[in-house]
C-alpha positions in Angstrom: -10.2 17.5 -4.7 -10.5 20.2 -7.6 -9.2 19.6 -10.9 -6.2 21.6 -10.7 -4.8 20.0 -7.1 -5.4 16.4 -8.8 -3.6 17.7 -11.9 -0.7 18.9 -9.5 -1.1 15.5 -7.0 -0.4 13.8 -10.8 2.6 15.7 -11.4 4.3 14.9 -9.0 3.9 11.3 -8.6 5.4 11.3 -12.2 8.3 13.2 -10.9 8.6 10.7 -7.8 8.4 8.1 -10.2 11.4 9.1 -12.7 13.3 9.8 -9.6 12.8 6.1 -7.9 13.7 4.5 -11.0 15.8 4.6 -13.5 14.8 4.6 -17.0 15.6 1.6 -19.6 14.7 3.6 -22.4 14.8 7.0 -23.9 11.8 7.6 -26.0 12.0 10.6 -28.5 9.0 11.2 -31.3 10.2 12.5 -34.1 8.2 13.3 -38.0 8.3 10.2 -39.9 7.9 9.3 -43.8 7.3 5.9 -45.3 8.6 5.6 -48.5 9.1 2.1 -50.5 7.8 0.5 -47.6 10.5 1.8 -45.4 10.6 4.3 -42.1 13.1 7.7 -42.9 13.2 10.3 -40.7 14.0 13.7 -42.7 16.7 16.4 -41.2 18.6 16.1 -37.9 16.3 13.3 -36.7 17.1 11.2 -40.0 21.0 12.3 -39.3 21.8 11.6 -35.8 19.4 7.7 -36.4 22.1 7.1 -39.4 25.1 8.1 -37.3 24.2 5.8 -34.4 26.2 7.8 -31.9 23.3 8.5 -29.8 21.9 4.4 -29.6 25.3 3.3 -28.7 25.6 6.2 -25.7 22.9 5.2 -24.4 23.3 1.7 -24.5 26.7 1.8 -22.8 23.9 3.0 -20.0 21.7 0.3 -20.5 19.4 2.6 -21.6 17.7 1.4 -25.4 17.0 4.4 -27.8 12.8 4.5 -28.8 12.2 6.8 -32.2 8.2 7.4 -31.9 6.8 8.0 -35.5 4.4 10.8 -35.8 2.5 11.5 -39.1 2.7 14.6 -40.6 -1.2 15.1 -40.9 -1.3 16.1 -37.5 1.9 16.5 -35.5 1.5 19.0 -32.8 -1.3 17.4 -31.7 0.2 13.7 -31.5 3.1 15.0 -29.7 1.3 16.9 -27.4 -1.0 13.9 -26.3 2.1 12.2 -26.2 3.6 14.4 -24.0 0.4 14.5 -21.5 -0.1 11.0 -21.3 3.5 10.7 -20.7 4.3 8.0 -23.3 6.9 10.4 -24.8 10.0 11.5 -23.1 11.2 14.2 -25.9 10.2 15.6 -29.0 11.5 17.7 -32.1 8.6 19.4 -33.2 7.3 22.9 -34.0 6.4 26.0 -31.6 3.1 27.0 -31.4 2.2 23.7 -30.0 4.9 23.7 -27.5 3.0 27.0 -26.2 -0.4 25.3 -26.6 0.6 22.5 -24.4 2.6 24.5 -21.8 -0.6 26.2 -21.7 -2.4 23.0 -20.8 -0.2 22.7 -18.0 1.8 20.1 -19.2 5.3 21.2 -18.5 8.3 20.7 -21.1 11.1 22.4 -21.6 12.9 23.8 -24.9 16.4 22.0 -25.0 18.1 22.7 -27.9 16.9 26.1 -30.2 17.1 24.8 -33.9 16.4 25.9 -37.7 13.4 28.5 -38.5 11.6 27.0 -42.0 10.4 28.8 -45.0 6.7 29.4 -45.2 4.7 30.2 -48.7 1.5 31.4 -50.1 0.3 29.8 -53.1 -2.8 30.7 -55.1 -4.6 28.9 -57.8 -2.4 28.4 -61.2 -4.6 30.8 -62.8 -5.8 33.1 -60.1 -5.5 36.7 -60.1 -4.2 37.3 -56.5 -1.0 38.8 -56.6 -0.6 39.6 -53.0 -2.2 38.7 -49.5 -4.0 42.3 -49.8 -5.6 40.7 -52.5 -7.4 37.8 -50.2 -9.5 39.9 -48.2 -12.8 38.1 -47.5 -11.5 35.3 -49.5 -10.8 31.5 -48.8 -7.5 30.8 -47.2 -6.6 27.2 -46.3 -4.8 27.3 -43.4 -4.5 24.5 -40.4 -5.1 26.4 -37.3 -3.2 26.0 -34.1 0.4 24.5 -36.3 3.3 26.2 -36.0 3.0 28.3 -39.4 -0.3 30.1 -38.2 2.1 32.4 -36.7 3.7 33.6 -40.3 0.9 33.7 -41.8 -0.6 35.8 -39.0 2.4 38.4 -39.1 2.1 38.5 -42.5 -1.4 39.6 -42.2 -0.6 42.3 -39.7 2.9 43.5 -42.0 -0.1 44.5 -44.4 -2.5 46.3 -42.3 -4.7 43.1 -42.0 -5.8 40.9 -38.8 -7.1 36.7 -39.5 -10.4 37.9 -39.7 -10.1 39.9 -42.5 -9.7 36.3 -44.7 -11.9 33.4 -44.5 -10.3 30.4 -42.9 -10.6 26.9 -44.4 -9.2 24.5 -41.4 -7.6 22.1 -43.3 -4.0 19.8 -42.8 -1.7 20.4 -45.1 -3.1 17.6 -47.2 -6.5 18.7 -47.6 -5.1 22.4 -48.1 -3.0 21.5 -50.9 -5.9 19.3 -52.7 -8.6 22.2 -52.0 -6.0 24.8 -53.7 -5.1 22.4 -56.7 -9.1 22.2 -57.2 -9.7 26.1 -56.7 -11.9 25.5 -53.8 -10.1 27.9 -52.0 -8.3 31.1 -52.9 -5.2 30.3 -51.1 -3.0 27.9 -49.3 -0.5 28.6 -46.9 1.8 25.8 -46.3 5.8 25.0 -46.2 8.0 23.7 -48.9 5.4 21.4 -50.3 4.8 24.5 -51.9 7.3 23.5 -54.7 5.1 20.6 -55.6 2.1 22.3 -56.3 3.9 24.5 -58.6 6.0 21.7 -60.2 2.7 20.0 -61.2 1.9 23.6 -63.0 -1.5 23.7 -60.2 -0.6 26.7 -57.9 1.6 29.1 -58.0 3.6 31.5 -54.6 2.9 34.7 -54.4 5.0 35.4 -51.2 7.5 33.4 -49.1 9.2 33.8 -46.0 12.8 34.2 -47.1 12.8 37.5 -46.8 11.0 38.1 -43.7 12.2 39.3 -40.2 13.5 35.8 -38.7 12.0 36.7 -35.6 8.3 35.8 -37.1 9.5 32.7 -39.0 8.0 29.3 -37.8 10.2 27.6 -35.5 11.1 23.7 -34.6 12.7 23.1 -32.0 13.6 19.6 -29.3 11.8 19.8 -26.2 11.8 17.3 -23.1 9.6 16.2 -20.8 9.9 18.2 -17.8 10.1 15.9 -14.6 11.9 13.1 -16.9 15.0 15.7 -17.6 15.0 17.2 -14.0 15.4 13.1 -12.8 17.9 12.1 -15.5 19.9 15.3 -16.7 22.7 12.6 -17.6 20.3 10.8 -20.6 18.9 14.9 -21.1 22.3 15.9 -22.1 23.3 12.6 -24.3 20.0 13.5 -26.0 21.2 16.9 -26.3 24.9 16.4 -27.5 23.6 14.3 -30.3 21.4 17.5 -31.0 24.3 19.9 -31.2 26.7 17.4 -33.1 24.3 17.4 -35.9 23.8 20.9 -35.8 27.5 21.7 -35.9 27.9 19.0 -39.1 24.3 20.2 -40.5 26.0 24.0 -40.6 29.5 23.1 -42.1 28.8 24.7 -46.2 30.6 21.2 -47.4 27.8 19.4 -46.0 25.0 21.1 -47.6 24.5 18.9 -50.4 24.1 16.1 -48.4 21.5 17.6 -45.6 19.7 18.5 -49.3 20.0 14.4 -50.2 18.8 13.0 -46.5 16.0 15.6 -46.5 14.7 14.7 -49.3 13.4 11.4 -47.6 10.9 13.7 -46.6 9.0 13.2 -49.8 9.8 16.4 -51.4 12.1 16.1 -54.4 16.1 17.7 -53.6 15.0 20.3 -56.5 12.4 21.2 -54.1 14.4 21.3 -51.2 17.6 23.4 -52.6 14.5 26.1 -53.9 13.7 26.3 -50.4 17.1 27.2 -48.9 18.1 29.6 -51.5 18.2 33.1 -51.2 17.0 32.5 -47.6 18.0 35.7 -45.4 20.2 33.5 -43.1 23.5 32.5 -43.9 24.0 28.7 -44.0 26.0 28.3 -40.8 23.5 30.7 -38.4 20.5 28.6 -39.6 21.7 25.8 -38.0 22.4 27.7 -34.4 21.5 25.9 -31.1 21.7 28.9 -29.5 19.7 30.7 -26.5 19.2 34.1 -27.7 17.3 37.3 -26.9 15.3 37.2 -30.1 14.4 33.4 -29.5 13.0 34.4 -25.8 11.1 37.4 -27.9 9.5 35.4 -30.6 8.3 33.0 -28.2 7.0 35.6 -26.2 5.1 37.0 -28.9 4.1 33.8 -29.7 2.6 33.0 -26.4 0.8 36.3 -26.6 -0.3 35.5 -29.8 -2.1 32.0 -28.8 -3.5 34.1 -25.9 -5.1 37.0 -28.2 -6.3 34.2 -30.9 -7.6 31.7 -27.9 -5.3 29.1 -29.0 -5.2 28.9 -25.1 -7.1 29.8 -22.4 -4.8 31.5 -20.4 -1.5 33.6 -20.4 1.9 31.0 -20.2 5.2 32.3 -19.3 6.8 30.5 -22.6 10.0 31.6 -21.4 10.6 30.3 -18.7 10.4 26.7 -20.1 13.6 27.7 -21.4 16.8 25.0 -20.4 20.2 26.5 -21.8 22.3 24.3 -19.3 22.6 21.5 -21.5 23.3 23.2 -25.0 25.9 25.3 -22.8 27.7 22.3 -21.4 27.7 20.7 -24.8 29.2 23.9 -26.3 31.9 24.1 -24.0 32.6 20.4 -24.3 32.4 20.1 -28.3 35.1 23.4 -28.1 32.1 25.6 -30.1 31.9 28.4 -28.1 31.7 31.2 -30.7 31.1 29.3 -33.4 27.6 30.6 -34.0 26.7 34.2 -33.3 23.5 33.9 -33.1 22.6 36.7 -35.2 19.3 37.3 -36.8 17.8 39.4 -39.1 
């Protein structure tokens, strides 16, 4: 038997197997912080775990609720094992690796659209570099195959340039901050951590995202397990309404200050968060959307064609298709939001 018929044989015993029994638990991995010696879970994750609504929905199902920590010092990759070894059942997590493991032929499908995040470029305190033309054939820190590659990637091209025009230091975002505090490298490209660097007076940004087209913006969104949300689209949408609630309270302007507070059990400091959001190209409300729009399917399209040209993956993937609206649509209709968000992007 070749490799690719046992890989299918595989898949669908899993499927056989969610559909012959039902599930006692609902297992979701999610970014995790530890801080004081206690577990937080930052943004909608850390929102929807305070609010409870989700636990008790699916208890009332006998169905327990699992949150699976992930460190940040590698999350795509975590999930995605997760995901293949089938020891995960959903995920909110970023979108180059949802193409990368797609690609890999394990099948998930993208549930609920979300927030695009700032990205930065920060150079030495003292350095010179004023601009990414400026980095040619220098040392750029950058952790390949994340979801902010991408940016950084259309960034390059925005200026005439292509990856191989810098030289790329692999590093987590860890390492990438330390190697840039040190001036080992002559950049770091990175996400709102960028604010700590320069709050310590050891880097500084030359560029950030907030500007840019929204369509080349990194991306995080909740995907699911294929076969488990084609055998249980009842826990699918629970999962998914508690995904839409707290984007609908996440985009209410009276809220703000308080998605600021809970994010900050991220690590970063609230000043450091509120210097993200502002002046971001998106009004408050539309970067919360759940939507399904065209320039969603076309970013990940570009994306997917992206991993392809770069050999992120080996072959083409039809990213698109992976694509499950029904869900946020029934939720929409059902939470009376229809129109709420537009879905507009820059």
């Amino acid at each position: 038997m070749s490799l690719i018929q046992r890989l299918f044989a595989a898949l669908l015993l899993t499927a056989a197997t969610y559909a012959c029994a039902a599930p006692q638990e609902v297992r979701i991995a999610v970014v995790s912080y530890t801080a004081a010696g206690k577990r937080n879970f930052a943004g909608s994750v850390g929102i929807i775990n305070r609010e409870g609504e989700l636990e008790r929905e699916l208890a009332k199902r006998g169905v327990k609720l699992t949150w699976v920590p992930v460190s940040t010092a590698a999350v795509g990759p975590q999930i995605n094992e997760a995901f293949s070894n089938r020891s995960i059942d959903f995920a909110a997590y970023g979108d180059l690796p949802s193409v990368i493991v797609n690609a890999a032929k394990v099948p998930t499908k993208l549930l609920v659209p979300s927030a695009s995040s700032n990205t930065y470029l920060v150079v030495p305190a003292k350095s010179t570099v004023t601009s990414i033309k400026d980095l040619k054939g220098k040392r750029v820190a950058l952790m390949r195959g994340r979801p902010w590659e991408y940016p950084f990637v259309k960034l390059l091209q925005a200026n005439g340039m292509q990856l191989s025009d810098v030289r790329v230091v692999n590093l987590n975002p860890q390492a990438g901050a330390a190697a840039v505090s040190a001036g080992s490298v002559d950049a770091f490209f990175t996400l709102s951590d960028a604010w700590l660097l320069v709050d310590k007076g050891l880097a500084k940004i030359v560029w950030d995202s907030k500007a840019a087209p929204r369509s080349w913006q990194m991306r995080a969104e909740l995907w699911g397990d294929q076969a488990f949300v084609q055998a249980n689209p009842e826990l699918a949408q629970l999962v998914v309404d508690a995904f839409v609630k707290n984007a609908r309270w996440s985009s209410d302007p009276t809220n703000k200050e308080e998605v600021i507070r809970l994010g900050a059990n991220a690590g970063l400091p609230e000043s450091a968060i509120r210097r993200d959001y502002d002046a971001t190209a998106n009004d408050w409300k539309e970067r919360s959307s759940p939507l399904f729009t065209p320039a969603l399917a076309d970013h990940y399209r570009d994306l997917a064609a992206y991993a392809k040209q770069s050999r992120l993956i080996p072959a083409e993937v039809d990213i698109v298709s992976t694509f499950e609206p029904r869900f946020v649509q029934s939720a929409l209709q059902r939470f009376k939001l229809e129109g709420y968000w537009t879905g507009a992007t820059k």
